[in-house]
C-alpha positions as CSV (number, residue, x, y, z in Angstrom):
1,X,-0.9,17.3,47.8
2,X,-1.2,21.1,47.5
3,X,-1.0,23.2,44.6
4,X,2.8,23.8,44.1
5,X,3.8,19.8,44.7
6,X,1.4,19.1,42.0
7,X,3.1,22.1,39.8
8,X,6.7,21.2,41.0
9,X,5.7,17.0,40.2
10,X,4.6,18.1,36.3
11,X,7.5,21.0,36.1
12,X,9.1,18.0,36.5
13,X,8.1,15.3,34.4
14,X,8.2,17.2,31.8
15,X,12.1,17.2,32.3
16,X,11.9,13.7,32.0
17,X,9.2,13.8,29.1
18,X,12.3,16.1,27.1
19,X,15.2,14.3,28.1
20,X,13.3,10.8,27.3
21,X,12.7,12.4,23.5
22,X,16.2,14.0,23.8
23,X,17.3,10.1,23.6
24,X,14.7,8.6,21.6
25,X,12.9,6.8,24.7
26,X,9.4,7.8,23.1
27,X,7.9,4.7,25.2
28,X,8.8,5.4,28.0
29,X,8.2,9.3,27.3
30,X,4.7,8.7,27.0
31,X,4.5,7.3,30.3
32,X,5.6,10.2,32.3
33,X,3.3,12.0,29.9
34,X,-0.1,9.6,30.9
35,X,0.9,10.8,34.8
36,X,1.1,14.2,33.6
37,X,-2.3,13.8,31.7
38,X,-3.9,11.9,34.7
39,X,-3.4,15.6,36.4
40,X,-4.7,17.4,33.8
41,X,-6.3,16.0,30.5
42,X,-6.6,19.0,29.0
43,X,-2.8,19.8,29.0
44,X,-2.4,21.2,25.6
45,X,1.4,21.1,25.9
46,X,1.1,16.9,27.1
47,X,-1.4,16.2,24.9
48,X,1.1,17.5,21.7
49,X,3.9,16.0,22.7
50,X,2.2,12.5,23.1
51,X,1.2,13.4,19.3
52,X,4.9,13.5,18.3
53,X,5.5,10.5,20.2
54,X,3.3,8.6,18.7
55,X,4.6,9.8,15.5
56,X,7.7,8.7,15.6
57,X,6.9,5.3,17.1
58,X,4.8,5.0,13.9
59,X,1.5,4.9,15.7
60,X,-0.2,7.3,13.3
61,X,-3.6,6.2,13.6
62,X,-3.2,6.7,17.7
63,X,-2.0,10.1,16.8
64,X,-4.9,11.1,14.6
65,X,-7.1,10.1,17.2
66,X,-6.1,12.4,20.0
67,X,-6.1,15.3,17.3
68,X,-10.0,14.8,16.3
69,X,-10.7,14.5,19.4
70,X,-8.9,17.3,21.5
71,X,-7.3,19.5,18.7
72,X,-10.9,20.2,16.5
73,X,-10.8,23.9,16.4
74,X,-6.6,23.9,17.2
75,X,-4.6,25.3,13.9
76,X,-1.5,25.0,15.2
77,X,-1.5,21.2,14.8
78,X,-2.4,20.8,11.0
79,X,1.0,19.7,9.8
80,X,0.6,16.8,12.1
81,X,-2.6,16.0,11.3
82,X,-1.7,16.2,7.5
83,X,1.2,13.7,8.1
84,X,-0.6,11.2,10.2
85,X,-3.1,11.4,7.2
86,X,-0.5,11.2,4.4
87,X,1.1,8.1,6.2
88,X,-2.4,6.1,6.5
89,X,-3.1,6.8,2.9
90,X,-6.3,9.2,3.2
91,X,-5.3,10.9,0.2
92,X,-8.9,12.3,0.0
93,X,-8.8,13.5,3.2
94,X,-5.1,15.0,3.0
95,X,-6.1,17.1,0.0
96,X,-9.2,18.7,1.5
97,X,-6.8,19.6,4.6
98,X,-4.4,20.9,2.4
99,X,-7.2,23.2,0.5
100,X,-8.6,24.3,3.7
101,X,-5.2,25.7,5.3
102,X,-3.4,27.5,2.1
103,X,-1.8,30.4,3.9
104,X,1.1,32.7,4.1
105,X,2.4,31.4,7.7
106,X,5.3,29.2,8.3
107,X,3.4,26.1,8.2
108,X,2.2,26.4,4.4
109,X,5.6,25.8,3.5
110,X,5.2,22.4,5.7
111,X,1.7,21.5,4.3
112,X,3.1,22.2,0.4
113,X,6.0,19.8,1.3
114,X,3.4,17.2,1.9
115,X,1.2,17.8,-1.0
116,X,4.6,17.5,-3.3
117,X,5.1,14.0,-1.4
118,X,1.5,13.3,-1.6
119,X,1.5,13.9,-5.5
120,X,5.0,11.5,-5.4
121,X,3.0,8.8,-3.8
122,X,0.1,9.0,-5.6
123,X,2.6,8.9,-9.0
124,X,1.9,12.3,-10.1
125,X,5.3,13.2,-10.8
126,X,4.4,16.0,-13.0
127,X,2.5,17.7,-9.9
128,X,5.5,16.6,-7.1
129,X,8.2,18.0,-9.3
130,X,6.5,21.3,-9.8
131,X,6.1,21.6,-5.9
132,X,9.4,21.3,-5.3
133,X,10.9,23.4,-8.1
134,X,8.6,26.2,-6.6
135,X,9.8,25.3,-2.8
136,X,13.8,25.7,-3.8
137,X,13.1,28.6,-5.5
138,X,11.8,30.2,-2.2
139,X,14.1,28.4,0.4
140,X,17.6,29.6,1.5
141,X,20.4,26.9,-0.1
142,X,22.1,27.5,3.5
143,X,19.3,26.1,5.2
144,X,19.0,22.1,6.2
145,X,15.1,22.2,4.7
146,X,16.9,22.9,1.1
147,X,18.5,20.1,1.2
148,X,15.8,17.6,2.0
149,X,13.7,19.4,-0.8
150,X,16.5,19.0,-3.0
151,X,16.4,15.4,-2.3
152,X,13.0,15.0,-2.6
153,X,13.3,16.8,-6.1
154,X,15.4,14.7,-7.6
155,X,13.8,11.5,-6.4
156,X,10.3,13.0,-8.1
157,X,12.9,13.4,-11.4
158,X,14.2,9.7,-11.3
159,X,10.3,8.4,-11.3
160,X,9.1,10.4,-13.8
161,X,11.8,9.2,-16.2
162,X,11.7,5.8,-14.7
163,X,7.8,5.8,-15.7
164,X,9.5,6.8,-19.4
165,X,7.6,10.6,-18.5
166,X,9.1,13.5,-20.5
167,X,11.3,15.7,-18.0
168,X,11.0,19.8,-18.6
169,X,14.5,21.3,-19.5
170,X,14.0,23.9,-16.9
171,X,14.3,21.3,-14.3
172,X,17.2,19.7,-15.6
173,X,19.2,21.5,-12.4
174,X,22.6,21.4,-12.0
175,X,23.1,20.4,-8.1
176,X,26.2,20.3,-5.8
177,X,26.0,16.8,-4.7
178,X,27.5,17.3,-1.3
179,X,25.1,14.8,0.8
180,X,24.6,10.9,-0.1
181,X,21.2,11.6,-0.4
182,X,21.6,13.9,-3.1
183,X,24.1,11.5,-5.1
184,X,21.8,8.7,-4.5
185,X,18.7,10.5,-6.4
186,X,20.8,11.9,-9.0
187,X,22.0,8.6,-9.8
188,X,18.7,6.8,-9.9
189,X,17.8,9.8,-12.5
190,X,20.8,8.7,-14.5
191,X,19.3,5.6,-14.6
192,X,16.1,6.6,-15.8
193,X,18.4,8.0,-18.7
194,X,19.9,4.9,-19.1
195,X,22.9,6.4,-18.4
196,X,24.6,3.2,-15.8
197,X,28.0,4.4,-16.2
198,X,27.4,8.1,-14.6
199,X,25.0,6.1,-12.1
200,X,27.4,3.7,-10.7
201,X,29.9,6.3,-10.5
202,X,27.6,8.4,-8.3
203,X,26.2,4.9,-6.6
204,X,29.7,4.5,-5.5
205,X,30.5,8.9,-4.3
206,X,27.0,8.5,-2.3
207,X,28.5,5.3,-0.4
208,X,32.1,7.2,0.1
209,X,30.2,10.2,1.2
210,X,27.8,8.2,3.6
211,X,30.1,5.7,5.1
212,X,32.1,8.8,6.3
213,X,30.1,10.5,8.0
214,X,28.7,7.5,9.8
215,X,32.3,6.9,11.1
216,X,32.3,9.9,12.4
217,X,28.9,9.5,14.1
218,X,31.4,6.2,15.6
219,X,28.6,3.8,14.2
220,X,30.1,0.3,13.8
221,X,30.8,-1.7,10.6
222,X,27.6,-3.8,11.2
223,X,25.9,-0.6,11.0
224,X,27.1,1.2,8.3
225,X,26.4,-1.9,5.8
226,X,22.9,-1.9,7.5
227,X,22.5,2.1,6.5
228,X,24.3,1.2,3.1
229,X,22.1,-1.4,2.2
230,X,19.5,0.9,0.0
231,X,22.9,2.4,-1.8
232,X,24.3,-1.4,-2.4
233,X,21.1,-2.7,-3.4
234,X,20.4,-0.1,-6.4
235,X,24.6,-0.1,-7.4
236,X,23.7,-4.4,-8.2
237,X,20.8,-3.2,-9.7
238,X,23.4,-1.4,-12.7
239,X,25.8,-3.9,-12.4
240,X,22.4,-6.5,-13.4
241,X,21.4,-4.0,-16.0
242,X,24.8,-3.7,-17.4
243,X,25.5,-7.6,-17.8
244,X,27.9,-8.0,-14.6
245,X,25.6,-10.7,-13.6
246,X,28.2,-12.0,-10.8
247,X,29.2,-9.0,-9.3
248,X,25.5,-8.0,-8.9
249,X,24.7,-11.4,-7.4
250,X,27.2,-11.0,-4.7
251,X,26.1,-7.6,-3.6
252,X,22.6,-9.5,-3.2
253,X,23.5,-12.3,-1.6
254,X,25.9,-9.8,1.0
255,X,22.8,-7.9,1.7
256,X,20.3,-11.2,2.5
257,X,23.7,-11.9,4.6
258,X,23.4,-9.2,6.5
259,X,21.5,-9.4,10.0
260,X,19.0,-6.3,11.0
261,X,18.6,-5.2,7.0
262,X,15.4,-3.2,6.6
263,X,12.8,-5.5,5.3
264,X,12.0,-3.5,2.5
265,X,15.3,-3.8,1.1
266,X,15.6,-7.6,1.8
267,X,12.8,-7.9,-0.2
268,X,14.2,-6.2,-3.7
269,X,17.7,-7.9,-2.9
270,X,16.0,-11.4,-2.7
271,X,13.7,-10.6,-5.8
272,X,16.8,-9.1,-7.6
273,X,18.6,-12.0,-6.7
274,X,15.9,-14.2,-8.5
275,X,16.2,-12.9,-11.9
276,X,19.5,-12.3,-12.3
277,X,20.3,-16.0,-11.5
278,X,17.5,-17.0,-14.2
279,X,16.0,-20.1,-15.2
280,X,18.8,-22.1,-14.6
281,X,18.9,-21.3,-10.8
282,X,15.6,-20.2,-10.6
283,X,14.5,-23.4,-8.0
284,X,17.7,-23.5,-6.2
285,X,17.5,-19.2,-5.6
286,X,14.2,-19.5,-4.4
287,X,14.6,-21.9,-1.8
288,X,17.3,-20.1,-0.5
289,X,15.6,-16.7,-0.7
290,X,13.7,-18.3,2.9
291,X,10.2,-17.7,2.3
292,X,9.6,-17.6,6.1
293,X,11.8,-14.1,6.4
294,X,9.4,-12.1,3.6
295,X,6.3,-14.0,5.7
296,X,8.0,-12.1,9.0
297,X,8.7,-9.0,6.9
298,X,4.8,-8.9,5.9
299,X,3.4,-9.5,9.5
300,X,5.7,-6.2,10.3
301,X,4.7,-3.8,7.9
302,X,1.2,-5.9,6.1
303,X,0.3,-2.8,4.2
304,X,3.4,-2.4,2.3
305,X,3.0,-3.7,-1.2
306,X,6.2,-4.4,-2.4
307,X,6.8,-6.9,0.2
308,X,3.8,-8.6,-0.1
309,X,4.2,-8.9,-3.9
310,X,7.5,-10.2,-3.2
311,X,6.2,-12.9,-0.9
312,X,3.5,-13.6,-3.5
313,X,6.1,-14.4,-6.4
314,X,8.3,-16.7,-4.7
315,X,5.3,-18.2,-3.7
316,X,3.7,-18.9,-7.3
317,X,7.6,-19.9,-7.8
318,X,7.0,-22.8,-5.4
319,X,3.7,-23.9,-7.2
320,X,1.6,-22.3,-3.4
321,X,-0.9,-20.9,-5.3
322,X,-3.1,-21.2,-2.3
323,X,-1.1,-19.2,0.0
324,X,-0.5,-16.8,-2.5
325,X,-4.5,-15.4,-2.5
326,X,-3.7,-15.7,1.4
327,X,-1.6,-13.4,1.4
328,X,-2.9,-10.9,-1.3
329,X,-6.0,-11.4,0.6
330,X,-4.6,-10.1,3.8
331,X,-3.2,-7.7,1.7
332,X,-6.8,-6.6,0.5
333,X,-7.6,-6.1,4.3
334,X,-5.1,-3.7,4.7
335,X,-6.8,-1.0,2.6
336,X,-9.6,0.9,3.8
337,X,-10.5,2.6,0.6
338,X,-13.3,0.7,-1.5
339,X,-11.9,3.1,-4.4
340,X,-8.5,1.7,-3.7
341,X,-9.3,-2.3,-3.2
342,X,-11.7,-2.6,-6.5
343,X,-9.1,-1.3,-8.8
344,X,-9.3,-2.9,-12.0
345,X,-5.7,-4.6,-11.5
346,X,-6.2,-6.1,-8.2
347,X,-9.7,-7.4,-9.2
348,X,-8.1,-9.3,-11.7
349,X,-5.2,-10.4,-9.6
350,X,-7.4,-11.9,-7.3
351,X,-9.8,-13.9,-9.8
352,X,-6.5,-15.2,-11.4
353,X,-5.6,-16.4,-7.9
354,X,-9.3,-17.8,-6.9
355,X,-9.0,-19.3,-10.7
356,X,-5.9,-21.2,-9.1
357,X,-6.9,-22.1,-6.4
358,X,-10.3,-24.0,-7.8
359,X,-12.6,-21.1,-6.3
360,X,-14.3,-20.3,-9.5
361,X,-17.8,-18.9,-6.9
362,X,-15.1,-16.6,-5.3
363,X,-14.4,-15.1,-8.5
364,X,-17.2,-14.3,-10.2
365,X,-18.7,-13.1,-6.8
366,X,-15.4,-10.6,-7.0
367,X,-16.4,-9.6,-10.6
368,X,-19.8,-8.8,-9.5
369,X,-18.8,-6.7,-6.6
370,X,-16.4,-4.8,-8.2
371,X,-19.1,-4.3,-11.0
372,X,-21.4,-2.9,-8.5
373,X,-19.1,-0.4,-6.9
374,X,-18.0,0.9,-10.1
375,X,-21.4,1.3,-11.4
376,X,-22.8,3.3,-8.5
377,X,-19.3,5.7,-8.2
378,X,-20.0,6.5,-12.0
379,X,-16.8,5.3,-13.0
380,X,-17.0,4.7,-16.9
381,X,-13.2,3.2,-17.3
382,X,-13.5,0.7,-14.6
383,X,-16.8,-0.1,-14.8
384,X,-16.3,-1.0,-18.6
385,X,-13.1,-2.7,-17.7
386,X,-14.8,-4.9,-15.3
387,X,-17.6,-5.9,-17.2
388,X,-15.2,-7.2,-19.6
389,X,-13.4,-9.4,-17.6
390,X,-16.6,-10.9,-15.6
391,X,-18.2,-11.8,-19.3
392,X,-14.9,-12.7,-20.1
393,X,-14.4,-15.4,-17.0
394,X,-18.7,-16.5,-17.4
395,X,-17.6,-17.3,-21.5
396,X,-14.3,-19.5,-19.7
397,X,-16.7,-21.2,-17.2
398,X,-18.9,-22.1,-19.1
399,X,-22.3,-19.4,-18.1
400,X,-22.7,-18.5,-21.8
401,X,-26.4,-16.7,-21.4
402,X,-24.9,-14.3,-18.6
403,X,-21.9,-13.5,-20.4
404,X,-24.3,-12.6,-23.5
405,X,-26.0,-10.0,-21.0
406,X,-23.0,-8.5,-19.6
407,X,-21.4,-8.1,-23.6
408,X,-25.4,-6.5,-24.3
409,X,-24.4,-4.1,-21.6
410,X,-21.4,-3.1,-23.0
411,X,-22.9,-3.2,-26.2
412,X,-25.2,-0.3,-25.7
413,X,-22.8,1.5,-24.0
414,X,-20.7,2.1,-26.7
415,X,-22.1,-0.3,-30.2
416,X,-18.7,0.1,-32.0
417,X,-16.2,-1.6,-29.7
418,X,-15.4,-4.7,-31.4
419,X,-13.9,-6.4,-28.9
420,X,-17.5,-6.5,-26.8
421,X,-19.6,-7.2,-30.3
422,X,-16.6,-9.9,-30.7
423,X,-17.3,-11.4,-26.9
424,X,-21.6,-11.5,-27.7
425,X,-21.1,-13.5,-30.9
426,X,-18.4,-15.7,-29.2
427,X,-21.2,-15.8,-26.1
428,X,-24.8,-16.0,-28.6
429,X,-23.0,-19.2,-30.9
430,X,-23.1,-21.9,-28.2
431,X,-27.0,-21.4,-27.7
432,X,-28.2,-18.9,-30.6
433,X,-26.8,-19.1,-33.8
434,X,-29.1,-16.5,-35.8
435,X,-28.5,-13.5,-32.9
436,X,-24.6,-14.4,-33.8
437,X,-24.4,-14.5,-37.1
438,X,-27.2,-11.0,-36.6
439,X,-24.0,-9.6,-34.4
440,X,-21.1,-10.6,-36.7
441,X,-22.3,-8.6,-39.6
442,X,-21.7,-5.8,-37.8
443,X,-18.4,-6.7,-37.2
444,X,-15.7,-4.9,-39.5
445,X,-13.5,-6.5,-42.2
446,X,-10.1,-7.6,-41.3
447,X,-7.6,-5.6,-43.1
448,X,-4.1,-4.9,-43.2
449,X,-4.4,-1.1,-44.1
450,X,-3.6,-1.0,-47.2
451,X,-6.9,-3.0,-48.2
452,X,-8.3,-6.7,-47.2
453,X,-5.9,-9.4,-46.1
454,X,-4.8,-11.8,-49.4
455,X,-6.6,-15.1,-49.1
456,X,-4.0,-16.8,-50.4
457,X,-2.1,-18.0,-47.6
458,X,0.2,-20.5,-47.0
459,X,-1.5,-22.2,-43.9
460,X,1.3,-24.7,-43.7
461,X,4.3,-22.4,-43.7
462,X,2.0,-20.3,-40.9
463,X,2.0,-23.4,-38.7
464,X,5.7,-23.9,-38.9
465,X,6.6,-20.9,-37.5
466,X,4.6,-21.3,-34.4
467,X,7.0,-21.5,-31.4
468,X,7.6,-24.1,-29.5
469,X,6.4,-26.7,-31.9
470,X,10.0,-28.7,-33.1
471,X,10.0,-29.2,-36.7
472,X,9.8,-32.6,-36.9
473,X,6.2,-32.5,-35.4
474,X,5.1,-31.7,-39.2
475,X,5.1,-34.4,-42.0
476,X,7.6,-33.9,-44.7
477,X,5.3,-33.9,-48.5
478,X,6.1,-36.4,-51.3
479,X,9.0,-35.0,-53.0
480,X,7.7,-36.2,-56.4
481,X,4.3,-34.5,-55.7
482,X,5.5,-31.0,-54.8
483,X,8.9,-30.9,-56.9
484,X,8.3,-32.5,-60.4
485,X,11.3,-30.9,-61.6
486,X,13.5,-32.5,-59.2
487,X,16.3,-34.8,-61.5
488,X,16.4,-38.4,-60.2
489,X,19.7,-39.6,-59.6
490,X,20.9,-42.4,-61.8
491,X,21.5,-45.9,-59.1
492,X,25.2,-46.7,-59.6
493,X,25.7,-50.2,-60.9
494,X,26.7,-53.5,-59.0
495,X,30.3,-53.8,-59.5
496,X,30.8,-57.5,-61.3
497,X,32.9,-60.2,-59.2
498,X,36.1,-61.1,-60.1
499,X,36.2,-64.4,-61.3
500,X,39.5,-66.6,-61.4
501,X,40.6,-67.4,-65.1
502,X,40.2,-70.9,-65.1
503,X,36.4,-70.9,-63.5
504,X,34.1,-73.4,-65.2
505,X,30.8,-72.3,-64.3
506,X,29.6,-76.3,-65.2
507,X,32.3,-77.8,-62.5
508,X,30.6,-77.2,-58.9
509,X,33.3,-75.9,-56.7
510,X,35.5,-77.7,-53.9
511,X,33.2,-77.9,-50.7
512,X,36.9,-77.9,-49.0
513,X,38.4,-74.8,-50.3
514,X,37.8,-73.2,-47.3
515,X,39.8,-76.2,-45.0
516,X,43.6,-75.6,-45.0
517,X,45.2,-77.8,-47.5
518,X,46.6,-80.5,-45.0
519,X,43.6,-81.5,-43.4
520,X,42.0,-82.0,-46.8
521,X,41.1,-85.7,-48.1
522,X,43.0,-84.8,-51.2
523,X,46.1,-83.8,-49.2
524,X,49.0,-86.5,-50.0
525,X,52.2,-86.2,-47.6
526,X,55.5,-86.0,-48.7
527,X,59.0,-87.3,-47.8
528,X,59.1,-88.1,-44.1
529,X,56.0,-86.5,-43.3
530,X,54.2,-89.3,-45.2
531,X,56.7,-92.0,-43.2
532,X,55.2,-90.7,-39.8
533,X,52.0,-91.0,-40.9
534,X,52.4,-94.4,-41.8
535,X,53.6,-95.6,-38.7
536,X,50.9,-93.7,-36.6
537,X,48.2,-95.5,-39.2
538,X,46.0,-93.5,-40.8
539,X,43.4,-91.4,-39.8
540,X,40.3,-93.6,-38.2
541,X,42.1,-96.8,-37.6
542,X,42.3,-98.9,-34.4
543,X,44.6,-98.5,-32.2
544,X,45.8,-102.1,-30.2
545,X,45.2,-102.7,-27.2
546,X,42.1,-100.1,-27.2
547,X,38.7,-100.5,-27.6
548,X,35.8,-97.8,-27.5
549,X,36.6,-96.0,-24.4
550,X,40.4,-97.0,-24.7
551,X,40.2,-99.1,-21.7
552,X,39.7,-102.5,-23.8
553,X,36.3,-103.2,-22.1
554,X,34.4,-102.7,-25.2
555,X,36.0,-104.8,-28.1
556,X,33.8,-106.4,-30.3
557,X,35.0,-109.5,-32.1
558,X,38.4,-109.9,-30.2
559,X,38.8,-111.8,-26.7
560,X,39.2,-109.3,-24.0
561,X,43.0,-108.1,-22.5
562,X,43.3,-107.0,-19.6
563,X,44.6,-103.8,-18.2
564,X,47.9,-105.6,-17.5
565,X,48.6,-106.8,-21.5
566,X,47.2,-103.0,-22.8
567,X,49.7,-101.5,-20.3
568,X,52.8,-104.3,-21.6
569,X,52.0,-103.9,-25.0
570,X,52.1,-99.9,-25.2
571,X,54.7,-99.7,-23.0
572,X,56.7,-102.2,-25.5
573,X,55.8,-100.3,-28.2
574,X,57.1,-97.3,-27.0
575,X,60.4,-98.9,-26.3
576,X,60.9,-99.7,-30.4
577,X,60.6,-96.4,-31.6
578,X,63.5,-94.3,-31.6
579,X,64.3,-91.1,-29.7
580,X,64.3,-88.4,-31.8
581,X,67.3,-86.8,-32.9
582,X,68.2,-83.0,-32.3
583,X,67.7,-81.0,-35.2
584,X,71.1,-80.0,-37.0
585,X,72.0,-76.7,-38.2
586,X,72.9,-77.6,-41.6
587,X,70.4,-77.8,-43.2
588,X,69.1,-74.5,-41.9
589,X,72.9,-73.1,-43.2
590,X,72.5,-74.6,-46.9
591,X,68.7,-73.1,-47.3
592,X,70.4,-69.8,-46.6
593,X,73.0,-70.5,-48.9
594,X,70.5,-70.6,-52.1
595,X,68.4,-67.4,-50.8
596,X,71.7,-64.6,-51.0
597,X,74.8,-63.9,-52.2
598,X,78.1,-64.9,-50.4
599,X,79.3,-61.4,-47.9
């Protein structure tokens, strides 16, 4: 191939390199740039633009590496470098950049950007917000770059008052809030002010604002809601702070509906969701939140720390305590930075999670390390910080001698902090009782400031205001011991029974009062009542004709009949008595008579 195919073939594929970008095809981009690259590998111009492409495919690491290695002495390509750095977290290595290339060119005003987001990342608001001020103050409001600084501005004003930081009046700036980006930030800022009703009403202009011009761009409903999922998820955010509980769930739960929603913001939807339904849906919200989603959402971005703590929580929720220090531990991997990884708050993170787990070598070979590191960087806070909390988990395990020498250590560091003299006499008095009693003398008096506590305390009325301890659990005192003053009340006497007027206490009464009169022994009938009686015999007498059984088989002292004479003579007997006559309706007439008067 001569010299102008070659030319002609790279003239080119860099067509198709800038129409590839023009569309957003960076993969396939950074193929027609490998052929160009095969040609030459020291194309400046290739070797720059597969930089940006790997930028934007998020491949920063990939990008860094082609700049060390072919860009060394090359100042044009610091603002990339500085970004790749800034978006692996190399902090250190950002600042020095950033020292090294302070100039009056174009690019300052690129690498100043980044140290104002670099101070925003790192949570020095103060810093970011100065930065920025500074930048508007130079930059033309008709420019696009003023509005992304503007934005940037006010987010750096929302976290300083979110981390309850004291805002300057001279950046209290009053801006024209015509992009959603704008509205959003100010809103969070009102709600660092605790101002919800001003946020929600600019929660609300920002989704107006962005949903517009997304139409216009022809995106489809699916996704707008996608692109309005940040705005959504912070306007339930005031609704939850503002006590309209359901209408924030509902924005949640739309969100988690939702299919293509960036991770992140799944993540605070599904952990929003979680404690605004509370206790009493705590279980049921947590199953639902699909555990397996925030596991996918952690294998995509593993370094991103909200989403891992997410995970983590509804985790702990589920009793997995286990895969919990998994996934912190994969977490831990993630950061490259010993400075970063042995921070006191993640060591103790992770013991509390080896403590869980049963792993109690794990932890206290943690402790150590982090002890260790902090010791040889010359780190007085966190060195101090960890000491305490490895003497603190040898006292809980039960390694008493080694938690005296780590509490000596701190001891001689600085002799009047209580809490370590407090930790070596708790330590010395399960194997040395003089050296504790030796350190507790030095420990000072208990006072309440205005003098010594009063001794005379009421332990008992102490104890019953412990909570969650139900009253009942204490015994009530003898009422006569602690309140000898107390009147007794006077019993009320037995009312008397009354007695009929004619009781003789000497006559024992009638066993059959209780019986109705009739069926008494006493009873005697009268008129033809007593005539009936009579014929029917008394009460207990034979009757002919039956024996025992009434079937004449077991007569004593009479000759036998037979069923044919019983049946005759009852039957005959039968036939003598008379039928019984209807009742007339005289007599009923004449007792009527005597009870009224005539009508």
């Amino acid at each position: 191939m001569t010299t102008q195919d070659k030319e002609a073939t790279i003239t080119q594929l860099f067509k198709d390199v800038e129409r590839l970008v023009n569309q957003e095809e960076y993969t396939k981009a950074l193929r027609s740039l490998n052929k160009i690259l095969q040609s030459n590998p020291e194309d400046k111009d290739a070797l720059h633009c597969k930089v940006v492409s790997y930028i934007r495919l998020g491949k920063y690491q990939n990008a860094l590496d082609i700049l060390h290695k072919n860009f060394s002495d090359f100042d044009k390509l610091k603002s990339e470098e500085a970004y790749c750095l800034y978006r692996l977290n190399k902090f250190d290595e950002l600042l020095n950049l950033l020292r090294k290339n302070k100039s009056g060119n174009n690019s300052e005003l690129n690498l100043r950007h980044l140290e104002a987001q670099m101070a925003y990342k790192t949570e020095d608001y103060n810093t970011s917000i100065e930065i920025y001020y500074a930048l508007l103050q130079e930059a033309n409001k008709n420019d696009d770059v003023y509005n992304d600084i503007l934005t940037n501005f006010n987010a750096a004003k929302a976290a300083l008052l979110f981390s309850d930081g004291h805002l300057d009046e001279k950046y209290a700036m009053t801006d024209s809030l015509n992009t959603y980006e704008l509205a959003y930030n100010t809103a969070c800022t009102y709600i660092g002010q605790k101002d919800y009703k001003k946020a929600e009403k600019l929660f609300n202009m920002a989704k107006n604002i962005c949903k517009k011009s997304l139409l216009s761009e022809d995106y489809t409903e699916d996704k707008i809601e996608i692109e309005l999922g940040t705005i959504n998820t912070q306007l339930g955010y005031v609704y939850q702070l503002q006590g309209r509980i359901s209408e924030a769930i509902e924005i949640y739960q739309n969100i988690l509906k939702a299919k293509g929603m960036d991770t992140t913001v799944s993540a605070i939807a599904s952990n929003n969701l979680v404690a605004a339904k509370k206790d009493s849906e705590l279980f049921d919200s947590a199953r639902k939140l699909r555990i397996a989603n925030l596991q996918e959402f952690a294998k995509l971005k593993p370094e991103s720390l909200h989403i891992n703590f997410a995970l983590m929580q509804l985790q702990l929720i589920t009793s997995n305590p286990n895969n919990a220090l998994e996934t912190f531990e994969k977490y831990l991997l993630t950061i490259k930075e010993d400075k970063e990884r042995y921070k006191p708050g993640y060591v103790g993170l992770l013991v509390w999670l080896y403590e869980q787990s049963g792993m109690h070598e794990k932890a206290i070979k943690t402790l150590e390390d982090a002890g260790t590191f902090w010791k040889n960087n010359s780190s007085s806070s966190e060195s101090t910080l960890i000491l305490k909390q490895t003497a603190a988990f040898k006292i809980k395990t039960g390694h008493y001698q080694e938690a005296a020498q780590y509490y000596e250590q701190l001891v001689k560091v600085d002799p009047l902090d209580t809490q370590a003299i407090a930790g070596l006499v708790s330590a010395y008095s399960h194997y040395d009782i003089e050296k504790a009693e030796q350190y507790e003398s030095s420990l000072p008096e208990v006072n309440s400031g205005e003098g010594t506590v009063p001794m005379d305390i009421d332990v008992d009325s102490i104890e019953r205001i412990v909570p969650g301890v139900k009253k009942s659990y204490y015994k009530k005192t003898d009422a006569k011991i602690d309140r000898p003053s107390q009147k007794t009340h006077k019993k009320k006497k037995k009312r008397k029974p009354l007695l009929p007027k004619s009781y003789d206490p000497s006559i024992p009464p009638d066993p059959e009062r209780w019986i109705p009169k009739r069926e008494r022994s006493s009873f005697k009938a009268k008129g033809k009542r007593k005539q009936q009686l009579m014929k029917g015999g008394s009460q207990g007498t034979a009757v002919a004709g039956g024996g025992i059984g009434g079937t004449g088989s077991a007569n004593i002292g009479k000759s036998a009949v037979s069923e044919n004479q019983a049946t005759a003579t009852a039957q005959s007997t039968q036939s003598q008595q008379p039928p019984p006559k209807p009742k007339s309706g005289d007599n009923k007439n004449k007792k009527k008579k005597k009870k009224g008067n005539k009508w």
